[in-house]
C-alpha positions in Angstrom: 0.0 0.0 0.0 3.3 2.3 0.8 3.9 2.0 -2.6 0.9 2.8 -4.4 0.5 5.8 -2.1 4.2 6.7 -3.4 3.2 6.7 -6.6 -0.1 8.7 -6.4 1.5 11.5 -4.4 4.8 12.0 -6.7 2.8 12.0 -10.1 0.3 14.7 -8.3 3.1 16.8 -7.6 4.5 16.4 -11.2 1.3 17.6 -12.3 1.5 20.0 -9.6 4.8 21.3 -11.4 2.6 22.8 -14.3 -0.2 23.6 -11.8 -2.2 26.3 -10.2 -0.9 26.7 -6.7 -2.8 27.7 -3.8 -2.5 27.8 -0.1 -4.8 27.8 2.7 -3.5 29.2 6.5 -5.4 29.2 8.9 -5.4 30.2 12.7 -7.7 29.6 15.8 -7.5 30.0 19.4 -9.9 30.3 22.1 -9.7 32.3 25.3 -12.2 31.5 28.3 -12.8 35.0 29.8 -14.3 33.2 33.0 -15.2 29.8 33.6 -16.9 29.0 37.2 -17.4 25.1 38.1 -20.3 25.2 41.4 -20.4 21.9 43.5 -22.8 20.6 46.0 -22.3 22.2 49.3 -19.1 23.9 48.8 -17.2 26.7 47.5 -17.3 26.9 43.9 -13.9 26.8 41.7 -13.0 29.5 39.2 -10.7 30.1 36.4 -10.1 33.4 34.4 -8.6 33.8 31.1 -7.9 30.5 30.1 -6.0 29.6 26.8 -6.6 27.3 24.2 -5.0 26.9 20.9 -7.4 25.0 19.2 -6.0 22.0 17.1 -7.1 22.7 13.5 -4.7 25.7 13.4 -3.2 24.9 10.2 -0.7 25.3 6.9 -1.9 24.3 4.1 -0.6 24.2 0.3 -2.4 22.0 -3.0 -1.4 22.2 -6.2 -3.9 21.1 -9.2 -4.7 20.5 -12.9 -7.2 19.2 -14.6 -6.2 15.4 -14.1 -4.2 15.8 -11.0 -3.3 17.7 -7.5 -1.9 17.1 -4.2 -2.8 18.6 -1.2 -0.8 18.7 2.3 -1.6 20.3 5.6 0.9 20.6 8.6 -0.7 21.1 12.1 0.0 23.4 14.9 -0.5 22.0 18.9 0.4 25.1 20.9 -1.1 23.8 23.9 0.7 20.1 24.5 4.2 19.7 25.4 5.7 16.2 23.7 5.1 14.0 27.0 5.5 10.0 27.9 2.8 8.4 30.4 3.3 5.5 32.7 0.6 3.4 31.0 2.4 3.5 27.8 6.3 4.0 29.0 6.3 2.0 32.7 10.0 2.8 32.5 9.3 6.4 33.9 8.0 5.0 37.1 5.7 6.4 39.8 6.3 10.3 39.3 2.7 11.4 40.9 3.9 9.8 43.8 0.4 7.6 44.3 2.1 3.7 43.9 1.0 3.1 40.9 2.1 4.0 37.4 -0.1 4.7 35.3 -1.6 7.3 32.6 -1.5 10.2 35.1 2.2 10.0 35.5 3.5 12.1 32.6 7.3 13.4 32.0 7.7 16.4 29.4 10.0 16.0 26.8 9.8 19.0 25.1 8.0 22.5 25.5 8.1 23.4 21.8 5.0 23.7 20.1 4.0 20.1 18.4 3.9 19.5 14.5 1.4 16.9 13.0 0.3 16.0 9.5 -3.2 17.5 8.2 -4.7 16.0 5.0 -2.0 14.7 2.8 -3.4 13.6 -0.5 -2.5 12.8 -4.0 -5.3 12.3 -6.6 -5.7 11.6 -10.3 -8.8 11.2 -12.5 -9.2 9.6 -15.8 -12.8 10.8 -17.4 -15.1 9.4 -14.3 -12.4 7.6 -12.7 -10.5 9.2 -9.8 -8.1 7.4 -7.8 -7.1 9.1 -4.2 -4.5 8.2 -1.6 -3.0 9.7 1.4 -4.2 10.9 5.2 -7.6 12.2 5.1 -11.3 11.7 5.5 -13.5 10.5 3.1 -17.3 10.8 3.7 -20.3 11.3 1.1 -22.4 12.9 4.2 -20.2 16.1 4.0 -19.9 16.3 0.4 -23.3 15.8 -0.4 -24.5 18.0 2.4 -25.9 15.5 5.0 -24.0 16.7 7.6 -25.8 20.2 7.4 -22.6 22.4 8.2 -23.5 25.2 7.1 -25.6 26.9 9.5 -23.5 25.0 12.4 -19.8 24.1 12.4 -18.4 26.3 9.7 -20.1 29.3 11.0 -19.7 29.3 14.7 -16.7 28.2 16.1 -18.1 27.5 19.8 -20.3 25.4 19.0 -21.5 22.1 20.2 -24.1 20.8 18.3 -22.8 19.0 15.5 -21.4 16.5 18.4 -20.8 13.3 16.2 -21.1 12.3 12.5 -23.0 10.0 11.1 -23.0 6.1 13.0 -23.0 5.2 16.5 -23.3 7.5 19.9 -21.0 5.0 22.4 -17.9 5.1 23.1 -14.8 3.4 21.3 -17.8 1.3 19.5 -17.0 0.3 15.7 -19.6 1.9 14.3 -18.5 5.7 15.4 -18.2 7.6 12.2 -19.4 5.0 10.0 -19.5 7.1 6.8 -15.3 8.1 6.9 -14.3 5.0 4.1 -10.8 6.1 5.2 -11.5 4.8 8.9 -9.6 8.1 10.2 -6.5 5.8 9.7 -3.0 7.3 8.9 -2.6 5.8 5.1 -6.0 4.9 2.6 -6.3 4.5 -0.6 -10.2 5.0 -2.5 -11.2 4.5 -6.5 -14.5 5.9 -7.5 -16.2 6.2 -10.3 -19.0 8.9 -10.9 -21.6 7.6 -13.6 -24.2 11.0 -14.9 -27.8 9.2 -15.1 -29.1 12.5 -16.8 -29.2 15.7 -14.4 -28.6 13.2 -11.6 -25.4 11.0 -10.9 -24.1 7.5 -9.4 -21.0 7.5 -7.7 -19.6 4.1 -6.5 -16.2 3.8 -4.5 -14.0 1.0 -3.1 -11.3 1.7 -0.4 -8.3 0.4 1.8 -7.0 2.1 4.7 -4.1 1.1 7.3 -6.3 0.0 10.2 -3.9 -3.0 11.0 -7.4 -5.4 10.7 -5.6 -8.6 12.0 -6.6 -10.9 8.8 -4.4 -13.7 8.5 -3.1 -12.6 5.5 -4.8 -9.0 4.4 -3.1 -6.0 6.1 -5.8 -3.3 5.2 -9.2 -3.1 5.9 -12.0 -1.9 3.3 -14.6 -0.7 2.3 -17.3 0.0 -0.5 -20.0 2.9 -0.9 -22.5 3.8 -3.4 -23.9 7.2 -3.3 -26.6 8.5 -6.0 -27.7 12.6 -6.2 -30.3 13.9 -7.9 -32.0 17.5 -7.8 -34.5 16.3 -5.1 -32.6 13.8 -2.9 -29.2 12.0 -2.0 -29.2 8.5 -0.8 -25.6 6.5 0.4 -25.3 3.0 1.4 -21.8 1.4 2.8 -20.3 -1.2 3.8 -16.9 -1.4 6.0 -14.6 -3.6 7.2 -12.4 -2.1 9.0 -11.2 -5.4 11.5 -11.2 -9.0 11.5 -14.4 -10.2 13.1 -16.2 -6.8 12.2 -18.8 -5.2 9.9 -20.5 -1.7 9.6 -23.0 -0.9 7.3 -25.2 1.9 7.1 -28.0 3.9 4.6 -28.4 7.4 4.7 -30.8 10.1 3.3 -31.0 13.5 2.6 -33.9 15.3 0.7 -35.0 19.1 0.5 -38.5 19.2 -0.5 -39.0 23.1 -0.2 -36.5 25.5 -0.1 -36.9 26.0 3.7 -36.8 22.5 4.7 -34.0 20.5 4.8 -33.5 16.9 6.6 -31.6 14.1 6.7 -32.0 10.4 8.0 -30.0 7.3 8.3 -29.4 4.3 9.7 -26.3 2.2 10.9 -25.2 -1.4 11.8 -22.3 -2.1 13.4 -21.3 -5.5 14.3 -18.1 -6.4 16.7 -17.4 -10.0 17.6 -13.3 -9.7 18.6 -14.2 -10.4 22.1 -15.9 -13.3 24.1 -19.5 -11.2 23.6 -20.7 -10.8 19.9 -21.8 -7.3 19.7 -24.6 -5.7 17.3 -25.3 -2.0 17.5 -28.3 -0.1 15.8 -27.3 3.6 15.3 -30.3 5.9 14.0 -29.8 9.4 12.8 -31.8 12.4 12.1 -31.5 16.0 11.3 -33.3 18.7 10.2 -32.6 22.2 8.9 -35.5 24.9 8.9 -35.1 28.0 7.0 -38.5 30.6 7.9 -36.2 33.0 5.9 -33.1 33.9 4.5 -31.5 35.2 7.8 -32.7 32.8 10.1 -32.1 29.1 10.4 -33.0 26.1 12.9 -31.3 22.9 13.5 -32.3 19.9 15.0 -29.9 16.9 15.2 -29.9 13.7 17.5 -29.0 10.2 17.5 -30.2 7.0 19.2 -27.7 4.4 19.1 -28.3 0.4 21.2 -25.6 -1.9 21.0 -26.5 -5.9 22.5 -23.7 -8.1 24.0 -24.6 -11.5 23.7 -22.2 -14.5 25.3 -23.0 -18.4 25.8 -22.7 -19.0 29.4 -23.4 -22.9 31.0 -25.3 -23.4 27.9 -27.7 -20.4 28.2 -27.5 -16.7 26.4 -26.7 -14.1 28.3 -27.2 -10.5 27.0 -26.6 -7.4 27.9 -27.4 -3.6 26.8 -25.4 -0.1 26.4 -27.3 3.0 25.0 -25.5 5.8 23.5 -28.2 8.9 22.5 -27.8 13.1 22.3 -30.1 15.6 20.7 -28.8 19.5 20.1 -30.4 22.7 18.2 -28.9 25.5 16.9 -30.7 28.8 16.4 -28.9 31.3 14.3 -30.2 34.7 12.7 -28.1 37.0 10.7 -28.6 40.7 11.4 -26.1 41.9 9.0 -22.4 40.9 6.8 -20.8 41.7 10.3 -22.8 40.5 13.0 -24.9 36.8 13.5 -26.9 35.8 17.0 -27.2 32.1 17.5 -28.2 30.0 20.3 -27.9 26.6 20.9 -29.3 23.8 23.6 -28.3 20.0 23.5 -28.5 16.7 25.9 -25.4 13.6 25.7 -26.4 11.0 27.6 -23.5 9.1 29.6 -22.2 7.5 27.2 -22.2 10.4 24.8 -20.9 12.1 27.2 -18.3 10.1 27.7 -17.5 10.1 24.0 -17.6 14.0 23.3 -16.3 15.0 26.8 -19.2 16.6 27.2 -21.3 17.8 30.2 -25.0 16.0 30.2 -26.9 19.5 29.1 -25.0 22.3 27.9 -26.9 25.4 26.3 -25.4 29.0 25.2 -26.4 32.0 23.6 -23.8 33.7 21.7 -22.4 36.3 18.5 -19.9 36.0 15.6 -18.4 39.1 14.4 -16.5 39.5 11.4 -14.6 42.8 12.3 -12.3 42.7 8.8 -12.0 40.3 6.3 -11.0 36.8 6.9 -11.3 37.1 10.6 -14.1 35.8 12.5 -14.4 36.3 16.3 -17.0 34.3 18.8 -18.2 34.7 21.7 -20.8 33.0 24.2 -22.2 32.5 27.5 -22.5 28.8 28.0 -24.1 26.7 31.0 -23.9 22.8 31.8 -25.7 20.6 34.0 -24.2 17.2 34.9 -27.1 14.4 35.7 -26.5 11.9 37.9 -28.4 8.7 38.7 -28.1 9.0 42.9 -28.1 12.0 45.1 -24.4 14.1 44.2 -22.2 14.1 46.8 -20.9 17.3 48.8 -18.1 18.9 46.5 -19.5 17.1 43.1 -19.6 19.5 40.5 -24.4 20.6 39.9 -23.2 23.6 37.4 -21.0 25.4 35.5 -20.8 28.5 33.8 -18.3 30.1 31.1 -17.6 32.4 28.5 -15.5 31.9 26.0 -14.1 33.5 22.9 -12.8 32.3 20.1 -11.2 33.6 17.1 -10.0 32.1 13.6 -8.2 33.8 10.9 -8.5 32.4 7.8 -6.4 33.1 4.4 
């Protein structure tokens, strides 16, 4: 596969030789102004200006023709120095001082600011044939709009709703981000093939990626997708492999039957059977995008995802259950080419929480201003509420409140 991705990227940068060249930069960081974390019964803890370089800071350069390009993006951590934990390294020992080593026993390397690869792609396309290889994602939901970015995610950069794409809702299952045919691995490799069926088109696509699948003999896993758009809907099916003794498969629809209704729905099947349970998961999708008028938009996305572990036990089935479900909105309403209000509302349950990190109901109301061009500042007032299933004890965290603000400079 390290060859065939040699290959790809050297004749995209000889085309790139007699290409037009562009770059991309792009900067983002995030400061919380005040951030206040109130707990049962005692004093609450607070934290003032806080700083976050936020990880899709980014260099960016392509070159393309007609037939050909590459692309490749270097990646900015500003926050993280280059650090070793016991859990990985044991040969650092105890350094916490708590008798065990572990992951909370870290040793710093280096302070510099870390480097990481972005996308790094090669492609090439003969008529309806294009052949792609490289580090990146790959999903039909964002190209053919299922993922409904654009009143969300590419507009505000505080925001929380657009928690998960399309797939699963628990954590570390196999179905999480069931559309990417790349698997989010390091090295992949897609065909496709685009077929025009009048003012509509097919596009089918087979892929590889470096998931180390544990097949006797194969050394990638794999995929296949078939994705047809017409003027009135979009509909993908999949199916990935992306380990030995897995499968996820999923259907997915989009269809805008006014101009100021949008939605999309789909469906995912994931199933896992590397460990003494065999485990099936049922992920269901659904979002919707309301325009009432040009400036004003509503979003409504959620997910409801079940995954059954069943295990033969003294000759009887045992099963058991995990649940994984969120639902967020976003409210936004543009007053003017400088200024746009949004609000925004959503619920992760635990294990959604546990996958996003995030608090059980988190709301904020909010701005973006775009004092010049190419610059784009946020700012919010956010609030969370942990749930929990007993009575909290004194000092666990009921509340939280911040406000943060976020800026990203884009070339």
């Amino acid at each position: 596969m390290k060859k065939i991705l040699g290959v790809v990227l050297v004749s995209a940068l000889v085309a790139g030789a007699f290409a037009q060249v562009t770059t991309e930069v792009e900067f983002r960081t995030k400061v919380t102004a005040a951030d206040w974390t109130f707990k049962k019964d005692t004093d609450a803890d607070a934290a003032y200006l806080v700083q976050d370089n936020l990880d899709d800071t980014k260099i960016g350069v392509s070159a393309a023709g007609k037939n050909a390009g590459v692309t490749a993006e270097v990646t900015f951590d500003l926050n993280n120095a280059l650090t070793l934990n016991g859990k990985d390294y044991s040969f650092i020992g105890d350094i916490n001082g708590d008798g065990v080593t572990d992951e909370k026993d870290e040793l710093a390397l280096s302070k510099d600011p870390l480097l990481a690869a972005g996308d790094v792609l090669g492609w090439f396309n003969i008529g309806g044939l294009k052949f792609t290889a490289g580090k990146f994602a790959s999903r039909s939901t964002n190209a053919m709009g299922l993922r409904m970015r654009q009143s969300v995610g590419k507009l505000i950069s505080v925001s929380f709703v657009e928690a998960y794409k399309f797939g699963t809702a628990i954590k570390d299952n196999v179905g999480v981000d069931a559309n990417n045919m790349t698997n989010g691995e390091n090295l992949a490799a897609i065909g496709d093939y685009t077929f025009p069926i009048g003012d509509a088109k097919l596009l089918v696509k087979a892929a590889i990626f470096d998931s180390t699948p544990k097949f006797p003999h194969l050394k990638s896993g794999y995929g296949f997708e078939a994705a047809y758009q017409s003027k009135l809907f979009t509909i993908i099916a999949d199916v990935k492999v992306p380990y030995a003794n897995t499968a996820v498969t999923g259907v997915y629809f989009r269809m805008m039957p006014i101009d100021m209704l949008d939605f999309a729905v789909g469906g995912t099947l994931a199933f896992d059977n590397r460990t003494a349970t065999d485990n099936t998961t049922i992920g269901i999708d659904a979002r919707v995008r309301i325009l009432p008028m040009d400036a004003l938009s509503f979003t409504v996305m959620g997910n409801y995802s079940l995954e059954t572990r069943k295990q033969e036990i003294g000759g009887k089935t045992v099963k058991g259950y995990t649940d994984g479900k969120y639902v967020a909105l976003n409210a936004s309403y543009v007053l003017n080419d400088m200024f746009t209000l949004f609000g925004e509302a959503g619920y992760f349950d635990a294990e959604a929480k546990a996958y996003q990190k995030k608090d059980n109901i988190k709301f904020q109301v909010g701005t973006n201003i775009k004092p010049v061009e190419n610059v784009t500042v946020s700012g919010a007032v956010q609030a969370a509420i942990p749930i929990y299933s007993d009575t909290p004890a004194k000092g666990t965290p009921v509340f939280g409140l911040s406000i943060p603000v976020a800026m990203k400079v884009a070339f």
